[in-house]
C-alpha positions in Angstrom: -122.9 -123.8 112.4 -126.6 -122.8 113.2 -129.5 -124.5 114.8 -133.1 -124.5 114.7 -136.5 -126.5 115.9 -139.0 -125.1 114.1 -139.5 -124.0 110.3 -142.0 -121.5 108.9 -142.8 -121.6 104.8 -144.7 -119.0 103.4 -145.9 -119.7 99.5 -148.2 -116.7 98.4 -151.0 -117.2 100.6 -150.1 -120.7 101.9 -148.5 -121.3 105.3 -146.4 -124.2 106.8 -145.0 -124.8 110.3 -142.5 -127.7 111.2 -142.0 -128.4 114.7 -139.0 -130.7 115.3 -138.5 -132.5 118.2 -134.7 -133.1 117.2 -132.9 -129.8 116.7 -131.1 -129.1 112.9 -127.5 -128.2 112.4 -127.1 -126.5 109.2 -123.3 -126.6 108.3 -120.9 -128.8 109.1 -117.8 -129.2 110.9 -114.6 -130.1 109.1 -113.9 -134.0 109.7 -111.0 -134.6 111.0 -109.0 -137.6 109.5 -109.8 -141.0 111.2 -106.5 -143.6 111.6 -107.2 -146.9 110.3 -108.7 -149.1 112.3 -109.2 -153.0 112.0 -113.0 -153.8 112.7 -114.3 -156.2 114.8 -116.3 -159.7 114.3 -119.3 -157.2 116.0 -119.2 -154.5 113.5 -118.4 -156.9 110.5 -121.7 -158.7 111.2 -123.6 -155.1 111.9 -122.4 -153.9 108.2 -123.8 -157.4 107.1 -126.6 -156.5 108.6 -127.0 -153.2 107.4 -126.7 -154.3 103.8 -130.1 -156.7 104.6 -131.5 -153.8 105.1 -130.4 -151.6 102.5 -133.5 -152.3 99.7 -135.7 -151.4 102.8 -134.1 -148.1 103.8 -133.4 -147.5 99.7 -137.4 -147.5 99.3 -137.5 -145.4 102.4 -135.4 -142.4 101.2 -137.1 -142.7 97.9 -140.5 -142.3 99.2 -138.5 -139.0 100.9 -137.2 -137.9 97.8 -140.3 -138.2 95.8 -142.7 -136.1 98.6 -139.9 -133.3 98.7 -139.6 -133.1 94.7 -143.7 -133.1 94.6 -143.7 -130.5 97.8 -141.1 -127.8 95.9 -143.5 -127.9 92.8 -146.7 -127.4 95.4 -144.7 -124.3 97.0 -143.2 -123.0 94.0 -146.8 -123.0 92.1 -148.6 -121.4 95.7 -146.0 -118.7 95.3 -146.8 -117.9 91.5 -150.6 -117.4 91.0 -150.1 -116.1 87.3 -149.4 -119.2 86.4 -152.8 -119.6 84.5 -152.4 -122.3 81.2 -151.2 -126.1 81.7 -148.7 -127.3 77.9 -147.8 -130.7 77.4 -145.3 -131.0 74.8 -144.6 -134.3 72.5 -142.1 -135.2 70.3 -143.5 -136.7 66.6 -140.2 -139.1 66.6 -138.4 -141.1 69.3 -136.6 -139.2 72.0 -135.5 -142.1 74.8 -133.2 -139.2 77.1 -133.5 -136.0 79.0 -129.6 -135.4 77.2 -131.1 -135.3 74.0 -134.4 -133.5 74.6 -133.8 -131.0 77.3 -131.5 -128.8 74.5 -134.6 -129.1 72.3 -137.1 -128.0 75.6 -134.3 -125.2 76.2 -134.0 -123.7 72.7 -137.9 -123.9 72.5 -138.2 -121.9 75.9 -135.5 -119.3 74.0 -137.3 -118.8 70.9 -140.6 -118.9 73.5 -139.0 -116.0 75.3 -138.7 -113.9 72.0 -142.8 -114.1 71.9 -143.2 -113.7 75.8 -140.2 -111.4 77.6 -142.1 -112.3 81.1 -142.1 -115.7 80.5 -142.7 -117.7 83.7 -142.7 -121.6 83.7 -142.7 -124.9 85.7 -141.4 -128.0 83.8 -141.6 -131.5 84.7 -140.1 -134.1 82.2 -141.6 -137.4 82.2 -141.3 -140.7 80.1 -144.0 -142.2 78.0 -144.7 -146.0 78.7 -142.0 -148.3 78.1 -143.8 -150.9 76.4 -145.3 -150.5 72.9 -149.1 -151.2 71.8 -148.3 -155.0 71.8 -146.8 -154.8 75.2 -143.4 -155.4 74.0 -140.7 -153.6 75.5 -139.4 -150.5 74.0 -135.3 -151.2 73.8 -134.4 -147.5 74.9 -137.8 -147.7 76.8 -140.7 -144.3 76.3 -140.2 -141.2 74.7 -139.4 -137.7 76.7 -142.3 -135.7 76.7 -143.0 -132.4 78.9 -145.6 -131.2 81.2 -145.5 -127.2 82.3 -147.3 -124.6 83.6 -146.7 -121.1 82.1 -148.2 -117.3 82.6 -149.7 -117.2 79.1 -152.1 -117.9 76.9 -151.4 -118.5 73.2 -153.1 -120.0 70.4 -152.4 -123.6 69.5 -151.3 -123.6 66.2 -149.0 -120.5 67.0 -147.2 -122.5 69.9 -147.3 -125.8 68.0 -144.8 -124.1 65.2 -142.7 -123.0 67.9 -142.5 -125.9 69.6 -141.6 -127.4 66.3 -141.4 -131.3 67.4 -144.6 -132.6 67.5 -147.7 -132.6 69.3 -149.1 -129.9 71.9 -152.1 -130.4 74.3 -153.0 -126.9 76.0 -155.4 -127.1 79.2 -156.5 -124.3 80.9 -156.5 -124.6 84.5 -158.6 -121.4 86.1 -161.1 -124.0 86.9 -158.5 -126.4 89.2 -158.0 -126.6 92.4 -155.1 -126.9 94.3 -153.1 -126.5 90.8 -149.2 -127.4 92.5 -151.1 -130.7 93.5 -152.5 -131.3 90.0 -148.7 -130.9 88.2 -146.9 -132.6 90.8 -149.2 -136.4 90.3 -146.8 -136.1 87.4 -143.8 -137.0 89.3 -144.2 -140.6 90.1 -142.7 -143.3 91.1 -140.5 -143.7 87.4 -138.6 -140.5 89.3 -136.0 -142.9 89.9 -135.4 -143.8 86.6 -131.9 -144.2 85.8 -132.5 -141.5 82.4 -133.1 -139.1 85.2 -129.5 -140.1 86.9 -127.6 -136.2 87.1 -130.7 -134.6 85.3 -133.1 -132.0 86.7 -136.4 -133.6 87.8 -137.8 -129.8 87.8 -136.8 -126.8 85.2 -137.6 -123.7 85.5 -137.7 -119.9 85.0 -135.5 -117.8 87.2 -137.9 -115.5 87.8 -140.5 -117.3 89.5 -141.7 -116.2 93.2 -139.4 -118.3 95.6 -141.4 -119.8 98.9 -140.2 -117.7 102.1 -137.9 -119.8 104.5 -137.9 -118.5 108.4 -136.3 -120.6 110.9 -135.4 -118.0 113.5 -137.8 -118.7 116.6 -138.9 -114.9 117.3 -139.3 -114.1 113.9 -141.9 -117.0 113.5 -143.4 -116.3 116.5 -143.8 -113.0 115.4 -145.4 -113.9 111.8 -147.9 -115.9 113.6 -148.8 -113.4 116.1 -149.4 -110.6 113.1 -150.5 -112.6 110.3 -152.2 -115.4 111.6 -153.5 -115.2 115.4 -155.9 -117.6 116.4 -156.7 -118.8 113.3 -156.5 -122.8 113.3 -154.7 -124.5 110.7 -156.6 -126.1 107.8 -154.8 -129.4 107.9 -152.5 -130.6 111.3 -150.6 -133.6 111.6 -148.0 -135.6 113.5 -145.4 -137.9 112.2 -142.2 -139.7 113.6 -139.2 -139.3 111.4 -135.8 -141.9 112.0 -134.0 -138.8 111.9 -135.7 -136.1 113.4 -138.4 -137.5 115.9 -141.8 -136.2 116.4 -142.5 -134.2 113.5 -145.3 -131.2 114.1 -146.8 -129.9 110.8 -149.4 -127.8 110.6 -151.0 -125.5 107.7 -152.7 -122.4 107.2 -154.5 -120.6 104.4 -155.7 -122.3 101.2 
């Protein structure tokens, strides 16, 4: 088991630093097995309690869940900067489940691959509105369709007839700023969908640039020292977390 109080994440030019006021164990102990044990009328009424509270701390870790997703697709697109044209892919016939369409997404990244060797890509799959042009609900609810990032640039009609399924709208994104932020308003609140239940919310390539993880004290303290000095951060903030306390965060770079 290891411990650490501070976190340093490097994404191409990008820079975070977590201080935590409450150290992190990474790794656990092995449990041992707990005798049975009748519970009392005070622990009863804490559970009952606790289940009150349940929608309130369900939102909570939702909210968590959605700002990490959004932050890996930030990082991940801050650490690949050749990631230059902005696909979103649409299906000409009804396609209510990730089960269905991601083969279809994953052959079409294959036969992709064929045209592009390097291919590098960020995928988020999203569902189209649940209601139809009427307002009446859809019975399987809205149709898969995919938004990515990729390191190329290809003609429309050539990556339409690969795509093979229907529509595809290309944007070039030179001209965007902050681009992770741009793809990530794409995960939303419908993240919690229960078509998402044991799905990926994020595909893609294995040979994208990976953010740089330091948690070792001396070695941040000596990134900071060489690399950023007295700079000051871009953007600094504090925030309590339930678990961890006083949460320092600060950024450097673009």
């Amino acid at each position: 088991m290891s411990v650490y109080q501070n976190k340093l994440i490097i994404s191409g030019k990008k820079v975070e630093l977590y201080q935590y006021e409450t150290p992190i164990f990474v790794g656990k102990k092995k449990k041992t097995k707990k005798k049975y044990k009748r519970r009392s009328k005070e622990e009863i009424m804490a559970e009952v309690k606790a289940n009150e509270d349940s929608e309130f701390k369900m939102e909570i870790m939702r909210d968590f869940s959605l700002r990490r997703t959004r932050a890996r697709i930030v990082r991940l697109v801050d650490s690949n900067h050749d990631l230059r044209a902005f696909l979103t892919l649409t299906f000409n016939y009804d396609v209510p489940g990730l089960r269905k369409a991601n083969p279809i997404f994953n052959k079409f990244i294959k036969r992709l691959k064929r045209m592009v060797p390097e291919l590098k890509y960020i995928a988020v799959p999203e569902f189209q509105s649940d209601t139809d042009f009427y307002g009446r609900k859809k019975i399987n609810g809205g149709s898969v369709h995919y938004h990515l990032l990729v390191n190329f640039e290809m003609s429309h009609d050539k990556l339409e007839k690969i795509w093979g399924q229907g529509f595809i709208k290309i944007n070039r994104v030179k001209h965007i700023n902050h681009l992770g932020l741009y793809i990530s308003k794409y995960v939303g609140k419908n993240l919690f969908d229960i078509r998402y239940f044991g799905m990926r919310k994020i595909l893609a390539s294995k040979n994208l640039e990976q953010p740089i993880i330091i948690t070792v004290l001396k070695e941040i303290k000596e990134f900071i020292a060489n690399a950023i000095g007295n700079i000051p951060p871009v953007f600094e903030n504090k925030y309590r977390s339930d678990w961890l306390g006083i949460i320092h965060y600060r950024m450097y770079g673009q």
